[in-house]
C-alpha positions in Angstrom: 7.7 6.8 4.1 6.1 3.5 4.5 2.4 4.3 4.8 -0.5 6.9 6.1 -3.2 6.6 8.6 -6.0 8.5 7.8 -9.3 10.0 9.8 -10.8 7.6 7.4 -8.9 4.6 8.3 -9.5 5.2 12.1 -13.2 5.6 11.6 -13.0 2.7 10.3 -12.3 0.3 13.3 -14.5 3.3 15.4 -17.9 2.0 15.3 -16.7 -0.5 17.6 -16.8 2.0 20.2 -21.0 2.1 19.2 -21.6 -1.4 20.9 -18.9 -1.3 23.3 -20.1 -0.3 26.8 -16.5 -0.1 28.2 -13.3 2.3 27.7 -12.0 2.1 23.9 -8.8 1.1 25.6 -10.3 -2.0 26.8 -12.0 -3.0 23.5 -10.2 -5.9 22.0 -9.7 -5.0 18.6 -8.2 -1.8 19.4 -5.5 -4.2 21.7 -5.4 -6.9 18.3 -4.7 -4.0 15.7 -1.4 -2.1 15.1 -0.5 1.2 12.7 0.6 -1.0 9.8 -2.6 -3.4 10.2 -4.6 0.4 9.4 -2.3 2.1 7.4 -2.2 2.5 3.6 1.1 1.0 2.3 3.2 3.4 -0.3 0.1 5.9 -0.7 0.6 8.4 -3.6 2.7 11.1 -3.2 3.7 14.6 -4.2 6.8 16.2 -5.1 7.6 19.5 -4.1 7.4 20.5 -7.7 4.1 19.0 -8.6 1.4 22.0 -9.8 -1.3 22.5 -8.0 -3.6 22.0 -10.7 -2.3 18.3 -10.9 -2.4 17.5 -7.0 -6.0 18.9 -7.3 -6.8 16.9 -10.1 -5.7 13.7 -8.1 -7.2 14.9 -4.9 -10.6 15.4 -7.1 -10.9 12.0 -8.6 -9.6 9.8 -5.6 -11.4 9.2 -2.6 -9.1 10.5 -0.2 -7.9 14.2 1.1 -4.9 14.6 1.7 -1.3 13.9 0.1 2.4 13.6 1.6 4.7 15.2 -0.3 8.3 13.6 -0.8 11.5 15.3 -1.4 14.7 12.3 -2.3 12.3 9.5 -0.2 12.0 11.8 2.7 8.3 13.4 3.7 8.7 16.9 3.8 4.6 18.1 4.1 1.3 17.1 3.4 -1.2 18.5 1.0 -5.2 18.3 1.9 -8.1 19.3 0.2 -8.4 22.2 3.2 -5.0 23.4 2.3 -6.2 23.7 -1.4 -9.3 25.4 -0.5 -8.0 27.9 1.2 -5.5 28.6 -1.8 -8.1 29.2 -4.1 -9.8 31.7 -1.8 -7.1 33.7 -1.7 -7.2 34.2 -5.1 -10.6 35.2 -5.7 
Protein backbone atom coordinates (compact mmCIF):
# COMPACT_ATOMS: atom_id res chain seq x y z
CA UNK A 1 0.00 0.00 0.00
CA UNK A 2 1.34 3.28 -1.18
CA UNK A 3 -1.15 5.86 -0.08
CA UNK A 4 -5.13 6.70 0.72
CA UNK A 5 -7.51 9.09 -0.80
CA UNK A 6 -9.81 10.28 1.50
CA UNK A 7 -13.54 12.19 1.28
CA UNK A 8 -11.40 14.75 2.92
CA UNK A 9 -8.74 14.90 0.25
CA UNK A 10 -11.31 15.12 -2.57
CA UNK A 11 -13.21 17.93 -0.86
CA UNK A 12 -10.41 19.44 -0.96
CA UNK A 13 -9.88 20.23 -4.74
CA UNK A 14 -14.16 20.32 -4.68
CA UNK A 15 -14.78 23.86 -4.16
CA UNK A 16 -13.59 24.34 -7.58
CA UNK A 17 -16.77 23.01 -8.71
CA UNK A 18 -18.38 26.36 -6.63
CA UNK A 19 -17.05 28.89 -9.36
CA UNK A 20 -16.95 26.62 -12.15
CA UNK A 21 -20.00 27.10 -14.44
CA UNK A 22 -19.06 24.05 -16.66
CA UNK A 23 -18.98 20.06 -16.12
CA UNK A 24 -16.26 19.01 -13.28
CA UNK A 25 -14.84 16.99 -16.14
CA UNK A 26 -13.95 20.01 -18.04
CA UNK A 27 -12.42 21.97 -15.08
CA UNK A 28 -8.77 22.17 -15.41
CA UNK A 29 -7.50 21.21 -12.23
CA UNK A 30 -9.39 18.14 -12.12
CA UNK A 31 -7.45 17.30 -15.83
CA UNK A 32 -3.78 18.72 -14.02
CA UNK A 33 -4.26 16.52 -10.84
CA UNK A 34 -3.65 12.68 -10.47
CA UNK A 35 -4.39 10.05 -7.34
CA UNK A 36 -0.83 10.42 -6.05
CA UNK A 37 -0.84 14.42 -6.41
CA UNK A 38 -4.19 13.81 -3.63
CA UNK A 39 -3.24 11.00 -1.89
CA UNK A 40 -1.57 10.57 1.58
CA UNK A 41 1.75 8.81 1.07
CA UNK A 42 2.39 5.66 3.71
CA UNK A 43 -0.73 6.74 6.02
CA UNK A 44 -0.80 4.90 9.39
CA UNK A 45 -1.92 1.64 9.48
CA UNK A 46 -3.40 -1.19 11.54
CA UNK A 47 -2.54 -4.68 12.03
CA UNK A 48 -5.03 -7.23 12.21
CA UNK A 49 -4.05 -7.73 15.80
CA UNK A 50 -4.15 -4.07 16.93
CA UNK A 51 -7.06 -3.65 20.03
CA UNK A 52 -9.62 -1.73 19.50
CA UNK A 53 -9.04 0.49 22.26
CA UNK A 54 -5.68 1.47 20.52
CA UNK A 55 -7.04 2.09 16.87
CA UNK A 56 -9.76 4.21 18.75
CA UNK A 57 -7.34 6.00 20.65
CA UNK A 58 -5.47 6.92 17.22
CA UNK A 59 -8.70 7.53 15.46
CA UNK A 60 -9.65 9.98 18.50
CA UNK A 61 -6.56 12.19 18.52
CA UNK A 62 -5.87 12.36 14.69
CA UNK A 63 -7.79 14.23 12.28
CA UNK A 64 -8.78 11.60 10.11
CA UNK A 65 -11.52 8.55 10.12
CA UNK A 66 -10.59 5.82 8.87
CA UNK A 67 -7.60 3.32 8.94
CA UNK A 68 -6.22 0.50 6.48
CA UNK A 69 -5.32 -2.40 8.06
CA UNK A 70 -2.10 -4.36 6.75
CA UNK A 71 -1.47 -8.02 7.07
CA UNK A 72 2.69 -8.89 5.72
CA UNK A 73 2.44 -5.34 3.42
CA UNK A 74 -0.77 -6.31 1.93
CA UNK A 75 -4.20 -4.25 2.80
CA UNK A 76 -6.53 -6.57 4.02
CA UNK A 77 -9.59 -3.94 5.46
CA UNK A 78 -10.16 -0.66 6.62
CA UNK A 79 -11.22 0.54 10.01
CA UNK A 80 -13.53 4.01 10.31
CA UNK A 81 -14.74 5.75 13.01
CA UNK A 82 -18.50 4.40 11.74
CA UNK A 83 -17.21 0.89 11.95
CA UNK A 84 -16.19 1.64 15.65
CA UNK A 85 -19.34 3.21 16.46
CA UNK A 86 -21.32 0.73 15.62
CA UNK A 87 -19.17 -1.70 17.76
CA UNK A 88 -19.69 0.04 20.80
CA UNK A 89 -23.49 0.04 20.24
CA UNK A 90 -23.54 -3.33 20.18
CA UNK A 91 -22.32 -3.52 23.36
CA UNK A 92 -24.39 -1.37 25.28
Amino acid sequence: MIGLVSLSDLQRVSFIDAYSKEGTEDTPVYNMLSIRDLMIKNPLTASPKTTILEVSKLLASKEFHSLPVVDDGKLVGIITTTDLLHYFIELC
